[in-house]
KOLLUM-817747 format. One record per residue: residue in three letters; y negated, x negated, z negated of N, C-alpha, C in turn. Coordinates in steps of 0.2 Angstrom, whole numbers, plus 5000, padded with zeros to 4 digits. Each point is the difference from the previous one (the first is absolute). Example, Ala and Ser with C-alpha at 12.3 -4.5 7.8 and 13.67 -1.06 7.14 Angstrom:
<recs>
ALA502849344961499450045000499449965000;SER499550025004499449964999499550044997;
</recs>
This chain:
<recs>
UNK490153234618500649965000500650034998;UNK500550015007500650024997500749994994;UNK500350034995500349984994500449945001;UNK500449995006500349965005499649924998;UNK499450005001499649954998500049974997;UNK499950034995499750024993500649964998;UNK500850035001500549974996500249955001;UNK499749955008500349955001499649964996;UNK499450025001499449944995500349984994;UNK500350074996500050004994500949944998;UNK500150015004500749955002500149944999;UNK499350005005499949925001499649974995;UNK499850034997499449964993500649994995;UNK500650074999500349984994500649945002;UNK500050005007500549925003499649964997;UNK499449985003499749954999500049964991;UNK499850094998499649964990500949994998;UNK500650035002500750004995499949925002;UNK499949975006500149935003499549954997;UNK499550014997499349974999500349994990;UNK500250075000500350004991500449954999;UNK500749985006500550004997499749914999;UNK499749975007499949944999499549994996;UNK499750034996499650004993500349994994;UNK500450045000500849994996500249934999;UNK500449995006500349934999499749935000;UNK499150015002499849944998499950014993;UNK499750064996500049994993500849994998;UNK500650015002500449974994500149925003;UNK499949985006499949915001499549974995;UNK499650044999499349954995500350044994;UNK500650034998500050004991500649965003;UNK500550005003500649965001499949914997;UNK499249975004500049955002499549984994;UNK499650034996499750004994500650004994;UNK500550035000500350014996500649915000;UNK500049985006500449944999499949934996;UNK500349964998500049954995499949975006;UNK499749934994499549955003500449945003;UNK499949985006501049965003499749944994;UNK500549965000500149934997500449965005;UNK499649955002500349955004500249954994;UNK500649965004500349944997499749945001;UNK500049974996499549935002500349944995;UNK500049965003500249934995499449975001;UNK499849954996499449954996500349964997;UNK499449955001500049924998499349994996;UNK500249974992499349994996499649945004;UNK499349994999499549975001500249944995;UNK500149945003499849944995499849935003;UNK499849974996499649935002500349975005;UNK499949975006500449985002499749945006;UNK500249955000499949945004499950015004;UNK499649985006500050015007499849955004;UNK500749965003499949945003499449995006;UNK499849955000499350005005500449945006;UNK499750015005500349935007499750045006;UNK500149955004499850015007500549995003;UNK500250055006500650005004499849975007;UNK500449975002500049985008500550005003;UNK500149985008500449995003500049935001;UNK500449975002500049925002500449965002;UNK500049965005500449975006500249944996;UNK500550004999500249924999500349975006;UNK499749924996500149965004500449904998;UNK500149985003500449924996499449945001;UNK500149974993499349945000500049975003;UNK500549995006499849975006500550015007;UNK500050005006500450055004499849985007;UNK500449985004499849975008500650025003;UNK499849995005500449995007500349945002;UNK500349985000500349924999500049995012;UNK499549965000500149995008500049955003;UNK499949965007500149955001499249995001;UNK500149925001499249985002500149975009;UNK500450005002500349955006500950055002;UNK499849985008500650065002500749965000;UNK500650015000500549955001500750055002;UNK500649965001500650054997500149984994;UNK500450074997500249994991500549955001;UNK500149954996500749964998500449994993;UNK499750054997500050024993500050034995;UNK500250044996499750064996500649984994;UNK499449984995500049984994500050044993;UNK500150085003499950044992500350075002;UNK500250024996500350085002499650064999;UNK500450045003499450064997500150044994;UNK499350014998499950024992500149954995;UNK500149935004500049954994499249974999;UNK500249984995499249954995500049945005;UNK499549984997499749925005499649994996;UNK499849904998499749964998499649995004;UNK499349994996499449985004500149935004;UNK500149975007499949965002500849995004;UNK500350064998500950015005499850025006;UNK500449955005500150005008500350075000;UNK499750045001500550065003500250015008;UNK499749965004500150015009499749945000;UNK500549965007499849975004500050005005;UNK499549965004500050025007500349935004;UNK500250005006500149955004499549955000;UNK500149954999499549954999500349945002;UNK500449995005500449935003499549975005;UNK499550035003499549965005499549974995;UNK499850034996499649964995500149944996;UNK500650024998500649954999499749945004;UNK500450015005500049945003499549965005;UNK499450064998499349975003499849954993;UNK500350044994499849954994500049945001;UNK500950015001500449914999499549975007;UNK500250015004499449965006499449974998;UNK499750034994499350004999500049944992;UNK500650004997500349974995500349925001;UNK500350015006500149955001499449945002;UNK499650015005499649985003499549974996;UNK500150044993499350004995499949914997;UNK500649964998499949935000500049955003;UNK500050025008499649955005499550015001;UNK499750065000499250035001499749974993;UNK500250004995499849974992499849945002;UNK500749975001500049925000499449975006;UNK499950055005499449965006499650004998;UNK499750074993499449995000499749964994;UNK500649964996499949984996499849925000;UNK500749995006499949945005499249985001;UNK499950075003499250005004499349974994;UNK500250034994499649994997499949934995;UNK500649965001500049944998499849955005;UNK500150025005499749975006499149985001;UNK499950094999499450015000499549964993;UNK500349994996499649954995500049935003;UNK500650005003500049915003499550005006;UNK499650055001499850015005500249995008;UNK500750024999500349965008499850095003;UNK499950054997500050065004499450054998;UNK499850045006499550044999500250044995;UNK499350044998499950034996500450085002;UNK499750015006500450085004500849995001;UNK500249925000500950025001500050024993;UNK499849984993500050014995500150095000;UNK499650025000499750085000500750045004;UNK500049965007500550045002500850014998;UNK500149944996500950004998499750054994;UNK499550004995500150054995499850065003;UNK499850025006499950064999500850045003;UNK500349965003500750015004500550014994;UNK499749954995500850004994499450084996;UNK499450004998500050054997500050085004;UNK500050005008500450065000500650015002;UNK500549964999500550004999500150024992;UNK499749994995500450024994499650075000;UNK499550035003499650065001500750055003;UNK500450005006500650015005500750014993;UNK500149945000500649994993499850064994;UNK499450004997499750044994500050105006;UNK499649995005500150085003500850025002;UNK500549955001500550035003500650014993;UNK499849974995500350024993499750054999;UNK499450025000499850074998500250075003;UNK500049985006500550045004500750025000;UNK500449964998500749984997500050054993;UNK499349994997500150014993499950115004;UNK499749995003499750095001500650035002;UNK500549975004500750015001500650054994;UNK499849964996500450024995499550054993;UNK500150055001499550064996500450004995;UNK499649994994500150004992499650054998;UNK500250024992500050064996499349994998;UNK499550044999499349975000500150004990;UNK500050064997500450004994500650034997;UNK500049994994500850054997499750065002;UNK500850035002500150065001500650045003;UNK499950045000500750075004499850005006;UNK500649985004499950015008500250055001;UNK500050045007500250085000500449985007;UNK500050035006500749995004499649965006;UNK500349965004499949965004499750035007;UNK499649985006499950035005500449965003;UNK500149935000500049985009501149964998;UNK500349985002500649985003500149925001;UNK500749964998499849945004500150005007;UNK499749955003499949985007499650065003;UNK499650014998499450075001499349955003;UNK499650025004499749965001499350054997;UNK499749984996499450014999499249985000;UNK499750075003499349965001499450004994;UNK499449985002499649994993500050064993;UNK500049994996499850064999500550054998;UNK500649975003500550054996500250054993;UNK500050034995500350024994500650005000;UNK500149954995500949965000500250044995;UNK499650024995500350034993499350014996;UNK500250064997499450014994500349954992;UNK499249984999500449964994499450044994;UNK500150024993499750024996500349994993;UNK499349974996500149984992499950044997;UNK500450024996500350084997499850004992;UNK499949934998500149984993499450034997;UNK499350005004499450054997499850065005;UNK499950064999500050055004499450024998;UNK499550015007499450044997500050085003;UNK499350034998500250085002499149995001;UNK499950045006499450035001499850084999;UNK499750004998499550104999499549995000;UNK499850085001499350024998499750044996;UNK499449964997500050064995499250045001;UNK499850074996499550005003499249964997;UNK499550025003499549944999499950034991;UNK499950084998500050004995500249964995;UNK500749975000500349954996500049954998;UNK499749965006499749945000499950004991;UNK499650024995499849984995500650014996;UNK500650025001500650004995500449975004;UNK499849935002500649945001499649955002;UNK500349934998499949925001500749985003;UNK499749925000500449965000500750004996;UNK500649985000500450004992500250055000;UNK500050065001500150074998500350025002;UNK500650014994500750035003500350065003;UNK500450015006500450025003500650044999;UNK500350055001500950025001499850035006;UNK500750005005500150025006500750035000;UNK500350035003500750045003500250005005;UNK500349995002500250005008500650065000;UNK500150035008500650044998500649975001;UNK499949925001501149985002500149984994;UNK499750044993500249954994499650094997;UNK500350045000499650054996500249994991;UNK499450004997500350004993499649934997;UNK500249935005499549954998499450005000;UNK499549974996499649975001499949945000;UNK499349985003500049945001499349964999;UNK499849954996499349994998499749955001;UNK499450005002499649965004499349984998;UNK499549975001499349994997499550005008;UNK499550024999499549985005499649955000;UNK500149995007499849935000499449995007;UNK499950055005499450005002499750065002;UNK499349995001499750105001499649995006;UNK500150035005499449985005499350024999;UNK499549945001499450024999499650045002;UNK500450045005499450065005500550054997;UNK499450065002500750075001499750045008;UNK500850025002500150045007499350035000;UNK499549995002499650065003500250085004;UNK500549985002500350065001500650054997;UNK500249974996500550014995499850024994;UNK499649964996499649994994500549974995;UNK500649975004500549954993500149925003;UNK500149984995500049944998500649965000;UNK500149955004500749985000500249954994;UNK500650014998500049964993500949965002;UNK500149944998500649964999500149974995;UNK500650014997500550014993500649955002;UNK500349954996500449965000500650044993;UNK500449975004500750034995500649935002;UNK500349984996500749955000500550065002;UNK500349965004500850035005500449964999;UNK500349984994500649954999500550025004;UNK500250074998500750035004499949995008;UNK499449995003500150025006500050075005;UNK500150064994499950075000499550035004;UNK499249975001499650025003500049955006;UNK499950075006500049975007499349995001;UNK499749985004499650015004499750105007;UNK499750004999500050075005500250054993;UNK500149984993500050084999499350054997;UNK500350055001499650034995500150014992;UNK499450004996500050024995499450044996;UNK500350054994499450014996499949964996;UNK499250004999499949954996499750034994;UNK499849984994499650034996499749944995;UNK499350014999499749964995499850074992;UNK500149944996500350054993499249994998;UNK499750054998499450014995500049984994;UNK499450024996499950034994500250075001;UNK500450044994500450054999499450054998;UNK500150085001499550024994500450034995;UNK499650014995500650024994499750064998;UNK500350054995499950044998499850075007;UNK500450005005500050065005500450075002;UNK499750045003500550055000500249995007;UNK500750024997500449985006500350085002;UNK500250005005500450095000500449985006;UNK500650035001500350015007499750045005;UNK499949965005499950065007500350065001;UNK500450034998500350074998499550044997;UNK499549954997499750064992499350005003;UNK499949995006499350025001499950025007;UNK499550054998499950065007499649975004;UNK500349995006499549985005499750065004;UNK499250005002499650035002499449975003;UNK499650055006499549985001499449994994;UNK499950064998499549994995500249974994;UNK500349964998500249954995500650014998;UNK500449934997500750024999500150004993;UNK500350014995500150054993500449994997;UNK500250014996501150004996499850064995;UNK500649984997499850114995500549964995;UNK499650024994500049974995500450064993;UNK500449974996500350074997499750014993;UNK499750084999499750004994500450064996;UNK500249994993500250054998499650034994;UNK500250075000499550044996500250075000;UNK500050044992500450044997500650025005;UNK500449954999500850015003500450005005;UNK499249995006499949995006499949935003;UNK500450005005499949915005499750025006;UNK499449975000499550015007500049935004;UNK499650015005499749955002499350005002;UNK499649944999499550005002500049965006;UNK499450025005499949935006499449984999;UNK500249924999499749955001499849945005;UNK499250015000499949955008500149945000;UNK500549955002499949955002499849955005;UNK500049954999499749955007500749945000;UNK500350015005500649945003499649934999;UNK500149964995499649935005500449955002;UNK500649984999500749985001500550025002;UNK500649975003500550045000500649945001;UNK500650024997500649925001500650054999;UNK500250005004500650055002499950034999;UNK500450064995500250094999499449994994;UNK499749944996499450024995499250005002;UNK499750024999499350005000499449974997;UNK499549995000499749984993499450055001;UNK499750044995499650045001499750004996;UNK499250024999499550034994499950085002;UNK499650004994499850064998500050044994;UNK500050064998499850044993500950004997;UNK500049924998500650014997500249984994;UNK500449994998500049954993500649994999;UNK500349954997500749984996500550064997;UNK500550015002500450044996500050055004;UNK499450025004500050065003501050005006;UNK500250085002500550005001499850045006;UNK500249965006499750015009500850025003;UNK499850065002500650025004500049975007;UNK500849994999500249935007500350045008;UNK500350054997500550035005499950094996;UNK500050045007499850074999499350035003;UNK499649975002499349995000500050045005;UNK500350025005500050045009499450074996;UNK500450034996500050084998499449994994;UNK499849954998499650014994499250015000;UNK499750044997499150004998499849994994;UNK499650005002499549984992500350054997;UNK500149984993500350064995500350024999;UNK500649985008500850024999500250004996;UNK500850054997500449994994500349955004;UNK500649964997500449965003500549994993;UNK500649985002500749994997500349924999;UNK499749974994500449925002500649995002;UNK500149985004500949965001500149934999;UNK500750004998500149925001500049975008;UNK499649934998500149975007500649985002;UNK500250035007500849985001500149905001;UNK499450005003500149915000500149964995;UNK499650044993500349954995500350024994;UNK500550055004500650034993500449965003;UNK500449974996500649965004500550055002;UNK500650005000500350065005500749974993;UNK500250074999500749994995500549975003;UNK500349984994500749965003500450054999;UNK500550015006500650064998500249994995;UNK500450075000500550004994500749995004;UNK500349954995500849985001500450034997;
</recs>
């Protein structure tokens, strides 16, 4: 082997081990650099563990609707000669609100009114007769059957007179008119919606679970959104006796007084029936607990020889009502659960209390 060789060889070993050294080098001063660094402190604000109430209720959705609500329509065709109520105004049970032309009936009545005391008086005639026996038994029959369907005729054409004139079937708020005077009208029309507004019901479902935490009597609050802020309270007053087979819920109605008028029919609303409360619970804000597949946690602060840690704690969510939660688990009274921070932290973390900004009040300047 020529020296030529020999010297490239030697060249390229001492290239290789100066490059193999220097990256030796630098990862040992990475591993004293990164040994040598203090231990980070995350900031975290907390909230103590204390007793705390937690309301119990069933939530629904639920259609309300008015105790009672129709289509106000004709029974018989006619023209309008009349309209008796305006729109959006109230009506008395038994108020002519529309009537129809009813002049032929009229005066097929008088026709049939007039004529009624000479057909009276024949058959009456007939039967004074008939005892003096100057007359058969059959003319008897037949002047009564003449005067009695005559007051049959008299009695159906009042009837029909009377169907002419459409009245309010009860109190209530009418809504806008469909038909015009001199409008001719056939059977069956919808003149006007009429609805009793004075007691409103509301329908929901609930599931069949529930069934055992509700009766009859059992009070109600509802919301609606064209009244945010109100509520509004009601009792139950029936429960359907089957449940959906398909569903698995239960249809339930709940009565509420509408003095004001305020609830319409068609809306929606939540509803909620109030429980028994449970007492003595740990509550936490949804902030303060780590959600995960393998279970979800909060981290709990311990302090010890001059150090603030945290620990993690498994919990189970069994409730939730807003931004709160209701949780168990390995906790106890007093303990102090961090709410905000939690992204960066492990079992065992240091961490740094701060004030929470939401309930420092903010200073008043200086003047």
């Amino acid at each position: 082997m020529s020296k030529w060789v020999i010297g490239m060889i030697v060249i390229v070993v001492l290239a290789f081990g100066t490059v193999i050294g220097f990256n030796l080098f630098v990862n040992k001063k990475i591993e004293n650099t990164l040994a040598n660094l203090p231990e980070p402190v995350y900031p975290v604000t907390i909230e103590k563990l204390t007793p705390t109430v937690w309301p119990q209720g069933i939530s629904a959705i639920g259609f309300i609707e008015p105790n009672q609500g129709v289509d106000v329509s004709n029974e018989v065709a006619g023209i309008v000669t009349a309209i008796n109520f305006d729109n959006g105004g109230s009506a008395k049970q038994g108020t002519v609100l529309l009537s129809l032309d009813a002049s032929v009936q009229k005066a097929d009545l008088k026709a049939q009114q007039v004529q009624l005391p000479s057909v009276r008086d024949d058959y009456n005639r007939l039967v004074k007769l008939y005892k003096e026996r100057s007359v058969s038994e059959q003319s008897v029959e037949t002047a009564q059957s003449k005067y009695q369907a005559m007051l049959a005729n008299i009695e159906s054409l009042q009837a029909t007179i009377a169907l002419r004139e459409i009245k309010a079937p009860f109190n209530g708020l009418l809504g806008i008119r469909n038909v015009n005077l001199g409008q001719y009208v056939s059977v069956g029309t919808d003149i006007v919606r009429l609805e009793d507004l004075s007691v409103m019901r509301v329908r929901f479902s609930v599931p069949q679970a529930e069934l055992g935490n509700i009766s009859i009597g059992q009070a109600i609050s509802l919301t609606v959104e064209a009244f945010p802020g109100r509520t509004y309270k009601g009792a139950i007053n029936a429960i359907e006796p089957v449940v959906n087979n398909q569903t698995g819920l239960v249809m339930v109605q709940a009565e509420l007084p509408n003095d004001d008028n305020s609830l319409r029919g068609g809306m929606f609303a939540d509803v909620n029936i109030a429980l028994s409360n449970l007492d003595n619970q740990f509550v936490v804000p949804q902030t303060a607990i780590v959600f995960a597949l393998y279970g979800n946690s909060v981290y709990v602060v311990e302090k010890k020889d001059n150090e603030t840690r945290v620990k993690q704690v498994t919990v189970e969510v069994t409730q939730r009502n807003g931004n709160d939660a209701l949780v168990t688990g390995a906790l106890k009274f007093d303990d102090e659960v961090v709410t905000t921070g939690i992204l960066n932290l492990g079992n065992n973390a240091k961490v740094d209390i701060v004030p929470n900004p939401i309930s420092v009040p903010d200073k008043m300047p200086q003047l």
